[in-house]
mmCIF file of the N, C-alpha and C atoms, coordinates in Angstrom:
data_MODEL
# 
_entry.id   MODEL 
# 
loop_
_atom_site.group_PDB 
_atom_site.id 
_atom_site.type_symbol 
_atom_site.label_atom_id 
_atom_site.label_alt_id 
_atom_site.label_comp_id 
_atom_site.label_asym_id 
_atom_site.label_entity_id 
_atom_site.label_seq_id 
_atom_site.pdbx_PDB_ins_code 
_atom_site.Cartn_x 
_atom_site.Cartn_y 
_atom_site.Cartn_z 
_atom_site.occupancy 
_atom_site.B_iso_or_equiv 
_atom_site.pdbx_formal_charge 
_atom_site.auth_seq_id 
_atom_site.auth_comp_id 
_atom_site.auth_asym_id 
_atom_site.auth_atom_id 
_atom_site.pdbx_PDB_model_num 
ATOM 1   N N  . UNK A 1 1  ? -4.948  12.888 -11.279 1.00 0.00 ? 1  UNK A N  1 
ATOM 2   C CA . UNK A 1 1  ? -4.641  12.420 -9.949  1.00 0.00 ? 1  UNK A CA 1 
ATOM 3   C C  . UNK A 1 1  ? -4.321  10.931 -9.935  1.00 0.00 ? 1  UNK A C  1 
ATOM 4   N N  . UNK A 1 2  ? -4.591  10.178 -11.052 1.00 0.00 ? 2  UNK A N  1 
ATOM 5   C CA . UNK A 1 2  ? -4.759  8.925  -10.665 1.00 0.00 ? 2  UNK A CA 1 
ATOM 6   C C  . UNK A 1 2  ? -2.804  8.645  -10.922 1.00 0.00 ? 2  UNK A C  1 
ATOM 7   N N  . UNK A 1 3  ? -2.695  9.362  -12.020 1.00 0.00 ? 3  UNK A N  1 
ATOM 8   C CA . UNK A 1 3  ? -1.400  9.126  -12.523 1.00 0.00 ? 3  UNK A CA 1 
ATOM 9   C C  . UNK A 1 3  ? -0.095  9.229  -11.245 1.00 0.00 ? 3  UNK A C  1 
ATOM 10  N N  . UNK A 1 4  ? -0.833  10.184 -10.772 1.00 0.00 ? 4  UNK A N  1 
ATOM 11  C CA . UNK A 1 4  ? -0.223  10.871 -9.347  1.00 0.00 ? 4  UNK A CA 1 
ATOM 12  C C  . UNK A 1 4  ? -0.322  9.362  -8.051  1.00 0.00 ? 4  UNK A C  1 
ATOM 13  N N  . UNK A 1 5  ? -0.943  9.066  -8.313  1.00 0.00 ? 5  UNK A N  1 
ATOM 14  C CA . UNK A 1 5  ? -1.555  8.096  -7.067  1.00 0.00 ? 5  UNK A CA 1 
ATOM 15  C C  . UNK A 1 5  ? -0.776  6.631  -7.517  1.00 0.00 ? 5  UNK A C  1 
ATOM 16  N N  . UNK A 1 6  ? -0.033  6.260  -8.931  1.00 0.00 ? 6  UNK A N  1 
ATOM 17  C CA . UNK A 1 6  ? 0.743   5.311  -9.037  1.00 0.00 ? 6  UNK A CA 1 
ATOM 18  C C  . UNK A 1 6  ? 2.053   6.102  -9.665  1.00 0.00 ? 6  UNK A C  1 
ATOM 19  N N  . UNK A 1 7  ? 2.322   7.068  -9.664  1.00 0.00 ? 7  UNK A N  1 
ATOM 20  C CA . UNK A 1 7  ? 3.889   7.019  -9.829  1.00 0.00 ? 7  UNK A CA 1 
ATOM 21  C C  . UNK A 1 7  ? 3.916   8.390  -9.301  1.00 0.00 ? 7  UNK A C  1 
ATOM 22  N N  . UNK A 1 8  ? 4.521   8.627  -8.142  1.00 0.00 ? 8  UNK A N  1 
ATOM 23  C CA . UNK A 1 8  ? 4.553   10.098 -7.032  1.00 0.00 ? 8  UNK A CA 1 
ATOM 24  C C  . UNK A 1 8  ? 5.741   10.735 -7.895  1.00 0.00 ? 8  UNK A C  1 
ATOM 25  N N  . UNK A 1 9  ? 6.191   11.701 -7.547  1.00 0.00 ? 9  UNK A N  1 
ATOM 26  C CA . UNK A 1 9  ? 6.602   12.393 -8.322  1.00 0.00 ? 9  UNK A CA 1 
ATOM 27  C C  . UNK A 1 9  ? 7.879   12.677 -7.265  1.00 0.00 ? 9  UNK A C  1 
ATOM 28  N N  . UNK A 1 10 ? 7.473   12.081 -5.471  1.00 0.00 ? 10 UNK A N  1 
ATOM 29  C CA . UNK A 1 10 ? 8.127   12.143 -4.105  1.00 0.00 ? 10 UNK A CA 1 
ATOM 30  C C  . UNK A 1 10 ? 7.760   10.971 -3.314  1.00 0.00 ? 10 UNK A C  1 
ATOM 31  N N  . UNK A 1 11 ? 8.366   9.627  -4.328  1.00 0.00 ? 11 UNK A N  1 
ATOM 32  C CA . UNK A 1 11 ? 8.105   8.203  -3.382  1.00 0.00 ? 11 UNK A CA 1 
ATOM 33  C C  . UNK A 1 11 ? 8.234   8.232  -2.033  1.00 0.00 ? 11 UNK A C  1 
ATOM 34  N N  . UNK A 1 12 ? 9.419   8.942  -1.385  1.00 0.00 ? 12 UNK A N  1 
ATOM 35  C CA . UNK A 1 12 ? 9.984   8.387  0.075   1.00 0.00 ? 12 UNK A CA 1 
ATOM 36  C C  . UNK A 1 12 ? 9.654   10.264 0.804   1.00 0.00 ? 12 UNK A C  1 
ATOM 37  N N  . UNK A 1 13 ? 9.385   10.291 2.047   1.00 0.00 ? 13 UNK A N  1 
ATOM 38  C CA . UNK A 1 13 ? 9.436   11.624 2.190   1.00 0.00 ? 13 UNK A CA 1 
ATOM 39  C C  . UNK A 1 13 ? 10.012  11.171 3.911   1.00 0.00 ? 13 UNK A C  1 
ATOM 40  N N  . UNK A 1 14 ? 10.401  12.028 4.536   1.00 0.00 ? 14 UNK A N  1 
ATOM 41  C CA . UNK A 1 14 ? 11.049  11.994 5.399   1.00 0.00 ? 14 UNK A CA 1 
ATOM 42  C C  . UNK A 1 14 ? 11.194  13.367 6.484   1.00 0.00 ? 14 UNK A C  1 
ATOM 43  N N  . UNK A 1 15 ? 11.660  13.361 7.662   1.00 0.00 ? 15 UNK A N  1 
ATOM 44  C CA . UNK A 1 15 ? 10.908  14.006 8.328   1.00 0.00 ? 15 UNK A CA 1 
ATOM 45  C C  . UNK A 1 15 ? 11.820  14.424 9.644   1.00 0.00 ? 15 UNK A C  1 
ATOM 46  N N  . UNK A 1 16 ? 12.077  15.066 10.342  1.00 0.00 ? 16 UNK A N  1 
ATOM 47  C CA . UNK A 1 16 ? 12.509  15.523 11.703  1.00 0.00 ? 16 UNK A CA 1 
ATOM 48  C C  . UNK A 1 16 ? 11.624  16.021 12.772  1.00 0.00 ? 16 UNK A C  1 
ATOM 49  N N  . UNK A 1 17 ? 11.852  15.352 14.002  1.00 0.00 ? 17 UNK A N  1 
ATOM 50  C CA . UNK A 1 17 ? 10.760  16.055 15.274  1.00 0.00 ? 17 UNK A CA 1 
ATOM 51  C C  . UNK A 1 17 ? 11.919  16.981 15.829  1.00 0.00 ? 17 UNK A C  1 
ATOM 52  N N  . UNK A 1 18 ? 11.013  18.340 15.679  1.00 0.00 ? 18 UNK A N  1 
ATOM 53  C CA . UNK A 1 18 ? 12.001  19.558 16.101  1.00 0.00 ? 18 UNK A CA 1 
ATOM 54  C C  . UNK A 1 18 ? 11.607  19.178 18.028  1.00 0.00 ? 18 UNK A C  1 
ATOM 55  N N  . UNK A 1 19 ? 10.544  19.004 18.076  1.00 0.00 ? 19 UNK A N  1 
ATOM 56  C CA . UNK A 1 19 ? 9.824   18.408 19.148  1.00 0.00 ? 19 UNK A CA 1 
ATOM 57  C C  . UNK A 1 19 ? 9.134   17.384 19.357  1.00 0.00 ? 19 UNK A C  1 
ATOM 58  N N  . UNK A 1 20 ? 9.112   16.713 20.719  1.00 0.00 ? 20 UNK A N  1 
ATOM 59  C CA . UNK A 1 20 ? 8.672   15.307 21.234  1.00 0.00 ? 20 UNK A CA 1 
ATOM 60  C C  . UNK A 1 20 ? 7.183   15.447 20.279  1.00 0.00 ? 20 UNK A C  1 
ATOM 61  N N  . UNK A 1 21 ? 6.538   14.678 19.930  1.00 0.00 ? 21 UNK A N  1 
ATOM 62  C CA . UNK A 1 21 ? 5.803   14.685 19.555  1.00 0.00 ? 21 UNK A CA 1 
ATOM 63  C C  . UNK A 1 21 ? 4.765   12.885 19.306  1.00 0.00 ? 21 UNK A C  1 
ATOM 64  N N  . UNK A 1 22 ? 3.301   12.811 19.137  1.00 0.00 ? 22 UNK A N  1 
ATOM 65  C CA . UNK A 1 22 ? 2.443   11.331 19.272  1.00 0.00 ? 22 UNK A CA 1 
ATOM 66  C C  . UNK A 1 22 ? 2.071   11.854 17.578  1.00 0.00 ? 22 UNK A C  1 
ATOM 67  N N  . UNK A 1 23 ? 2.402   10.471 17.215  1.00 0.00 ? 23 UNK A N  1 
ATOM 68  C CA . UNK A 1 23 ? 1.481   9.992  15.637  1.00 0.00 ? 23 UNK A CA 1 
ATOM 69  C C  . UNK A 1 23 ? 0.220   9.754  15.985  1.00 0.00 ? 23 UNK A C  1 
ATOM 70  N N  . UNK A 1 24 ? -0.483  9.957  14.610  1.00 0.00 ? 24 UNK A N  1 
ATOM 71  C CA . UNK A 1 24 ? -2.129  9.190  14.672  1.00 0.00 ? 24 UNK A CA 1 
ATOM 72  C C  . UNK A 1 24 ? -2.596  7.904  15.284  1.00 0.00 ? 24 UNK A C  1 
ATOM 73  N N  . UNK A 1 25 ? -1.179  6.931  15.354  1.00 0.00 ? 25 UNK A N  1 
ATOM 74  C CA . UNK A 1 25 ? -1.609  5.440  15.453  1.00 0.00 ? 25 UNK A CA 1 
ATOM 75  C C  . UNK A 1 25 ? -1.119  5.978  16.720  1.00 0.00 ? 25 UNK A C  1 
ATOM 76  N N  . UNK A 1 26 ? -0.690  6.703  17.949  1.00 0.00 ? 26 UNK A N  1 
ATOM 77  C CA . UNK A 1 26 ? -0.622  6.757  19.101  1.00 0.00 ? 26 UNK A CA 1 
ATOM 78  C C  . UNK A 1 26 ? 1.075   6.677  19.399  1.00 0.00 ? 26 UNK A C  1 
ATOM 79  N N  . UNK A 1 27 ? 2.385   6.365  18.285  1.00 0.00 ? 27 UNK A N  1 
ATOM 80  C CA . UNK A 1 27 ? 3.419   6.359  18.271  1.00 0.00 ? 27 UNK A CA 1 
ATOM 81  C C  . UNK A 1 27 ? 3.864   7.181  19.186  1.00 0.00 ? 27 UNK A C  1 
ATOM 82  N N  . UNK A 1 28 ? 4.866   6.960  20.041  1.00 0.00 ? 28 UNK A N  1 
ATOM 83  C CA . UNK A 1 28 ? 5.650   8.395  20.531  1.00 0.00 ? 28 UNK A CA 1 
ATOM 84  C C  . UNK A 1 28 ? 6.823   8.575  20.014  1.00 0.00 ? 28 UNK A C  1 
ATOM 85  N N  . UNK A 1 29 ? 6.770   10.176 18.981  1.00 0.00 ? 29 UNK A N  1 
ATOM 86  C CA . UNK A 1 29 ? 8.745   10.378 18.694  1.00 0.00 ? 29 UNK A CA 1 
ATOM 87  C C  . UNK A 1 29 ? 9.311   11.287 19.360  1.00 0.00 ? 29 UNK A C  1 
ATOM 88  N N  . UNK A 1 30 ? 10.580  10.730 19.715  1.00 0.00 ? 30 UNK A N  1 
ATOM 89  C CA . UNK A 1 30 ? 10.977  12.110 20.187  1.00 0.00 ? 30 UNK A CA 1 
ATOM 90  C C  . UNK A 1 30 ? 11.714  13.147 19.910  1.00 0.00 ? 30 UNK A C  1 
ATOM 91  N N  . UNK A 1 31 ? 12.266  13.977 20.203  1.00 0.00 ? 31 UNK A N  1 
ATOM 92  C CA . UNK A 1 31 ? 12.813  14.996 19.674  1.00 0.00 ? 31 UNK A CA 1 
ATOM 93  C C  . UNK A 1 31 ? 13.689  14.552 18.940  1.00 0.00 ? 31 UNK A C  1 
ATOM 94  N N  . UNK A 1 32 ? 14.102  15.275 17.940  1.00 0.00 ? 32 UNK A N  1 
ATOM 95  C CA . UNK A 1 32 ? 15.347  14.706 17.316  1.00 0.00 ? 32 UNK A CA 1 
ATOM 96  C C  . UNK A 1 32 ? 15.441  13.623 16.622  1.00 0.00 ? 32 UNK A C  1 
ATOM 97  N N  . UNK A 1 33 ? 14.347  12.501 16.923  1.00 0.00 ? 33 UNK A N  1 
ATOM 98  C CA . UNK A 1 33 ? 14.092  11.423 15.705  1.00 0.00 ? 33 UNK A CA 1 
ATOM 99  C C  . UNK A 1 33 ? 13.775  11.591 14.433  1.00 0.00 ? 33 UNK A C  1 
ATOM 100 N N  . UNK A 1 34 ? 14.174  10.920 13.694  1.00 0.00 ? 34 UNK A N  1 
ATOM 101 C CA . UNK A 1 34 ? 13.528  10.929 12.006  1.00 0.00 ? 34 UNK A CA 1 
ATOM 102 C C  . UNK A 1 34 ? 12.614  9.996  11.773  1.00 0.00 ? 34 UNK A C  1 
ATOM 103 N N  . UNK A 1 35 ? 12.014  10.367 11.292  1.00 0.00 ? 35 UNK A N  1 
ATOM 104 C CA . UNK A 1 35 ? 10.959  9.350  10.839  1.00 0.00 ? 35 UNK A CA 1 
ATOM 105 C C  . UNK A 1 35 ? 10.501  9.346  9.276   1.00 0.00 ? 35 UNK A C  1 
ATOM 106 N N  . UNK A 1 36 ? 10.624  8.562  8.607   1.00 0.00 ? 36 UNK A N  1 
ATOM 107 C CA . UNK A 1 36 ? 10.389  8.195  6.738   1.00 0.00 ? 36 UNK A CA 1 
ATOM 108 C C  . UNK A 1 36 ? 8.875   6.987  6.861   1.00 0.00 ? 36 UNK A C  1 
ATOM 109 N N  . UNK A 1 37 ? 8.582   7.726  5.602   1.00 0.00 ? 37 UNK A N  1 
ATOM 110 C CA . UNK A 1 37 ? 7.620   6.999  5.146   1.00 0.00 ? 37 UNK A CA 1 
ATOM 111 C C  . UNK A 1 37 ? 7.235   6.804  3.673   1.00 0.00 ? 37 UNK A C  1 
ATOM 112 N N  . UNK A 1 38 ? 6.852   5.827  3.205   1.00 0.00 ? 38 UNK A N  1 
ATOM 113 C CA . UNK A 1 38 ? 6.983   5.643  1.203   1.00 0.00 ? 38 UNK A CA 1 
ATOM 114 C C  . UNK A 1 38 ? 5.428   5.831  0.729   1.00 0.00 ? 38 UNK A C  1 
ATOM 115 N N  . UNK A 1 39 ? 4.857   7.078  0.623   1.00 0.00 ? 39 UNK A N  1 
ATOM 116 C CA . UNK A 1 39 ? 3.868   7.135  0.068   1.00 0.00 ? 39 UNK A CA 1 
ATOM 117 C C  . UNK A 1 39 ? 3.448   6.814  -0.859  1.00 0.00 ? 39 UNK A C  1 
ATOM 118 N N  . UNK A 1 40 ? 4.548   5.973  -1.384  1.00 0.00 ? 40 UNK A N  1 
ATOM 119 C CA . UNK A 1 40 ? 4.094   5.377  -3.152  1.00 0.00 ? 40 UNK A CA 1 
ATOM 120 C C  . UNK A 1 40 ? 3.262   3.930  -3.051  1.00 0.00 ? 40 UNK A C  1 
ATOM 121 N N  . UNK A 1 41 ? 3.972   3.608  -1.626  1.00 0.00 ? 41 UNK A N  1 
ATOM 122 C CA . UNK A 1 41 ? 2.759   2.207  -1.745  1.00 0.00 ? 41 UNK A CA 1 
ATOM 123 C C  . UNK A 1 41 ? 1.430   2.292  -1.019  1.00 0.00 ? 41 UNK A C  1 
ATOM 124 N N  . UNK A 1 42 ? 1.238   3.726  -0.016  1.00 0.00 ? 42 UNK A N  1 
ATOM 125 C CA . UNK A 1 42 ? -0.359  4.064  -0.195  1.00 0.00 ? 42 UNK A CA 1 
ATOM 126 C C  . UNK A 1 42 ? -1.079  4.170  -1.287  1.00 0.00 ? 42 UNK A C  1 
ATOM 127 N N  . UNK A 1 43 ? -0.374  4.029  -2.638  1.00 0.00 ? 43 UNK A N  1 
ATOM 128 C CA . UNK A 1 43 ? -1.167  4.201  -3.836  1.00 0.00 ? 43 UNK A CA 1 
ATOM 129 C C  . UNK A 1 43 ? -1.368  3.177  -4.251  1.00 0.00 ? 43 UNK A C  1 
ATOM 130 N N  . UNK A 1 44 ? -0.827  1.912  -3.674  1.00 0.00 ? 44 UNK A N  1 
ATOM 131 C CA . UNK A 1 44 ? -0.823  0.342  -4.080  1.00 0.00 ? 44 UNK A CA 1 
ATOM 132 C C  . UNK A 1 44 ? -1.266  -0.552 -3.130  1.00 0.00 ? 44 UNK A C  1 
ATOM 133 N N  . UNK A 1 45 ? -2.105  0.228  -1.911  1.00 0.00 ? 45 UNK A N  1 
ATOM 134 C CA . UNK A 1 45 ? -2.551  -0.809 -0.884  1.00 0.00 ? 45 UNK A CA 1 
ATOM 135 C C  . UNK A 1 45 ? -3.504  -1.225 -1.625  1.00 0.00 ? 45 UNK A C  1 
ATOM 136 N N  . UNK A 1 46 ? -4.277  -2.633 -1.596  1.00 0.00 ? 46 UNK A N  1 
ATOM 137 C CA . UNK A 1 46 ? -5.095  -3.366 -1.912  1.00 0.00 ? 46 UNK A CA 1 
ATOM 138 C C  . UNK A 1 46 ? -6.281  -3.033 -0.850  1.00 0.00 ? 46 UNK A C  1 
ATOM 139 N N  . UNK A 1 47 ? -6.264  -2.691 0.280   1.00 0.00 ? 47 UNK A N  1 
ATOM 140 C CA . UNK A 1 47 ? -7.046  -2.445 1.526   1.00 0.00 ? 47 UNK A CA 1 
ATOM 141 C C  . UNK A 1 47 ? -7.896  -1.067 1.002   1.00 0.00 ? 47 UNK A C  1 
ATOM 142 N N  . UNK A 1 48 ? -7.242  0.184  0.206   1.00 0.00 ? 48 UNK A N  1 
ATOM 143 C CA . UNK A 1 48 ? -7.661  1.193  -0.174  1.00 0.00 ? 48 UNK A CA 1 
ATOM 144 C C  . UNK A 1 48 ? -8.422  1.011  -1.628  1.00 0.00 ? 48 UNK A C  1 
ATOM 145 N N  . UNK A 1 49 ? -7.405  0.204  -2.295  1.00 0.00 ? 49 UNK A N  1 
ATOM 146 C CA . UNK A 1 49 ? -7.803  0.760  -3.720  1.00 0.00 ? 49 UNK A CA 1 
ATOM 147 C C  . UNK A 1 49 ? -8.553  -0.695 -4.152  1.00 0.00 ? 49 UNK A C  1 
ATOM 148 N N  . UNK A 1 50 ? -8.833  -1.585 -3.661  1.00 0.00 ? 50 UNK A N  1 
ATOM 149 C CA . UNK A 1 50 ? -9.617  -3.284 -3.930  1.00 0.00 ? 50 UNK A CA 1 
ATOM 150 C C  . UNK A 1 50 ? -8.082  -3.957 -5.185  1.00 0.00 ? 50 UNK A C  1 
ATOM 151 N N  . UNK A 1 51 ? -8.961  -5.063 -4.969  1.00 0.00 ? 51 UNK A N  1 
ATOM 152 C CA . UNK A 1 51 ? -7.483  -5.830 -5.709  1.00 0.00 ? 51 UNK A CA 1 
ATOM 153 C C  . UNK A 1 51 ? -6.871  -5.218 -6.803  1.00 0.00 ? 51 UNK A C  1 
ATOM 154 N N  . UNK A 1 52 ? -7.379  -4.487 -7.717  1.00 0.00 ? 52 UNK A N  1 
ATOM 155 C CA . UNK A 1 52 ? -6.799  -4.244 -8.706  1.00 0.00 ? 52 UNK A CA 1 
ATOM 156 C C  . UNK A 1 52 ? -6.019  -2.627 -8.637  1.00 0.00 ? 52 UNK A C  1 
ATOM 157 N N  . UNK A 1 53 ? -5.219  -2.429 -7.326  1.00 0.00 ? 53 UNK A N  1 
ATOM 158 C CA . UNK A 1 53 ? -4.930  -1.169 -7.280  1.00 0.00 ? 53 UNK A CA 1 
ATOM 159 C C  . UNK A 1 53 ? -3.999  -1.044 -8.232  1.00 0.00 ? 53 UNK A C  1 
ATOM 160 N N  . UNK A 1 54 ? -3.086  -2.128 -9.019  1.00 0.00 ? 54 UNK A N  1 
ATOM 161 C CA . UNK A 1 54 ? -1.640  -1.502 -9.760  1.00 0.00 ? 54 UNK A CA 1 
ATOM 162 C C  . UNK A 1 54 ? -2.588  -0.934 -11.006 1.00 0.00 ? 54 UNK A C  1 
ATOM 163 N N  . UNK A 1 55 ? -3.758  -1.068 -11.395 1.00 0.00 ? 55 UNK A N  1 
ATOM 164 C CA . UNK A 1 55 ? -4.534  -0.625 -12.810 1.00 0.00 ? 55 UNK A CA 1 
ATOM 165 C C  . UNK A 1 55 ? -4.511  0.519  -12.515 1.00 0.00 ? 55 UNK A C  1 
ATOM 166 N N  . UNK A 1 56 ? -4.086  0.937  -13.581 1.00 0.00 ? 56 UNK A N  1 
ATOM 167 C CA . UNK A 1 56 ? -4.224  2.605  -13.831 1.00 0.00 ? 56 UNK A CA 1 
ATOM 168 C C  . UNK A 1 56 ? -5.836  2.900  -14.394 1.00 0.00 ? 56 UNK A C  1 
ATOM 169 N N  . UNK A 1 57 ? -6.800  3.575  -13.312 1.00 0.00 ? 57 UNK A N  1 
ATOM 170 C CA . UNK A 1 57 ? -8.136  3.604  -13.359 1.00 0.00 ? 57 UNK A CA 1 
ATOM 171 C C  . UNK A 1 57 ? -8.891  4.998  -12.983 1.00 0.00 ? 57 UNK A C  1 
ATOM 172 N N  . UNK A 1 58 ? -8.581  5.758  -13.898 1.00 0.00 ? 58 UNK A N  1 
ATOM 173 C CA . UNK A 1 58 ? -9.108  7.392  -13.666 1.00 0.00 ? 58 UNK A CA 1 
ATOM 174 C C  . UNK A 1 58 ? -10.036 7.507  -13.193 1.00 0.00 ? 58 UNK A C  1 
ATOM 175 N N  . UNK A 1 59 ? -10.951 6.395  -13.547 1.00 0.00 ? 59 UNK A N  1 
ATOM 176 C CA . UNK A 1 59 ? -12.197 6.845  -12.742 1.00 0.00 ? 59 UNK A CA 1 
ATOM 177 C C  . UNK A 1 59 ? -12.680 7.014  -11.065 1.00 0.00 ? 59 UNK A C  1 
ATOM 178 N N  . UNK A 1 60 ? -11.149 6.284  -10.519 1.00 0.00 ? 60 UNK A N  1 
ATOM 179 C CA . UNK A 1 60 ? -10.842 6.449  -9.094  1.00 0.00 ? 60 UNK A CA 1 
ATOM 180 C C  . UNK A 1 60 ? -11.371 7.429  -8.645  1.00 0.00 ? 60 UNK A C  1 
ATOM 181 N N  . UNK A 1 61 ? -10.844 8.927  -9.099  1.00 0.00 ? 61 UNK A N  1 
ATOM 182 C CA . UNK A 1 61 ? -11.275 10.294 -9.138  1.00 0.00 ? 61 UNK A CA 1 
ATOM 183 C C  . UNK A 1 61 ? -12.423 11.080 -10.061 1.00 0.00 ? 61 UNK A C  1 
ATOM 184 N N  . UNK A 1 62 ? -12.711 10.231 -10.396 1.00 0.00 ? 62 UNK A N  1 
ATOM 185 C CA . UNK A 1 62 ? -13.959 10.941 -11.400 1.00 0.00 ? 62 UNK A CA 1 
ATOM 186 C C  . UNK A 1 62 ? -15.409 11.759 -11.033 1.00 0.00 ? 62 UNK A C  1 
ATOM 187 N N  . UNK A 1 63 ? -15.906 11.152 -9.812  1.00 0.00 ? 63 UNK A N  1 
ATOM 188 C CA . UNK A 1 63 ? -16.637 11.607 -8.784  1.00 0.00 ? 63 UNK A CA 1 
ATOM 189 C C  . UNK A 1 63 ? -16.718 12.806 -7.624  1.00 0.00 ? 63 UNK A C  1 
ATOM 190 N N  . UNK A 1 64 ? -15.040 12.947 -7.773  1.00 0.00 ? 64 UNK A N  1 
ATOM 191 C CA . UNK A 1 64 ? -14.399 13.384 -6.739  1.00 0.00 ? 64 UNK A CA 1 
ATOM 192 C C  . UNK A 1 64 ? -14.562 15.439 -6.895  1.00 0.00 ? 64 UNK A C  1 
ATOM 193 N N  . UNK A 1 65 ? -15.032 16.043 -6.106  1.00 0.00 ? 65 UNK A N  1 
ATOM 194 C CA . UNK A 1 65 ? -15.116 17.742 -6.619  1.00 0.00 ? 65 UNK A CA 1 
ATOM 195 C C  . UNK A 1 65 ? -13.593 17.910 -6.575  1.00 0.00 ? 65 UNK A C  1 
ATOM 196 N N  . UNK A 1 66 ? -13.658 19.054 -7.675  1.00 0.00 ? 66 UNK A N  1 
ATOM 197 C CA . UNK A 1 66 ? -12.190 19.927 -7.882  1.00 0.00 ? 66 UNK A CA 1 
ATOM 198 C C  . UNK A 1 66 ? -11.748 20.717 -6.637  1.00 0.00 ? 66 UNK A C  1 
ATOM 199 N N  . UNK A 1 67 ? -10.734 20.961 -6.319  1.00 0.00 ? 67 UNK A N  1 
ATOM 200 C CA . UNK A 1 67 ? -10.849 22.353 -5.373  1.00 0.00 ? 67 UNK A CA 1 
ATOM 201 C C  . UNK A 1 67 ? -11.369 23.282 -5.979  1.00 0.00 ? 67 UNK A C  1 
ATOM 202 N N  . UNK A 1 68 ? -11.349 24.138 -4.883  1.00 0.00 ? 68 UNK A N  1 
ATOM 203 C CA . UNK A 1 68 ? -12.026 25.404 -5.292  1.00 0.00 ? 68 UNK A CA 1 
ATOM 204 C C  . UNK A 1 68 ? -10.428 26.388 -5.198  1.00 0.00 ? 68 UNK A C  1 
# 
């Protein structure tokens, strides 16, 4: 996972509102808008991962249960 968490395999993902629809942060889109977002630098926020997020650090997940 960690490998996953600095190089996505689907940097940019992108999106259509078939319907009006509110984001988490309270956004309003509306129909027919697109909306993109780069999940590759949720894997590089400093806010999530502490300063040293570009280190490749397995143990990120090491704690973490498998699915079932």
């Amino acid at each position: 996972m960690e490998v996953l968490r600095l190089h996505l395999s689907v940097p940019t993902d992108h999106k259509y509102a078939i319907n009006g629809n509110v984001l988490p942060d309270g956004t309003f889109v509306p129909a027919g808008a697109g909306v993109s977002w780069r999940p590759i630098y949720t894997g590089r926020l400093t806010e999530i991962w502490r300063p040293d997020a570009l280190e490749f650090k397995p143990e990120h997940f090491l704690h973490q249960k498998e699915p079932s």
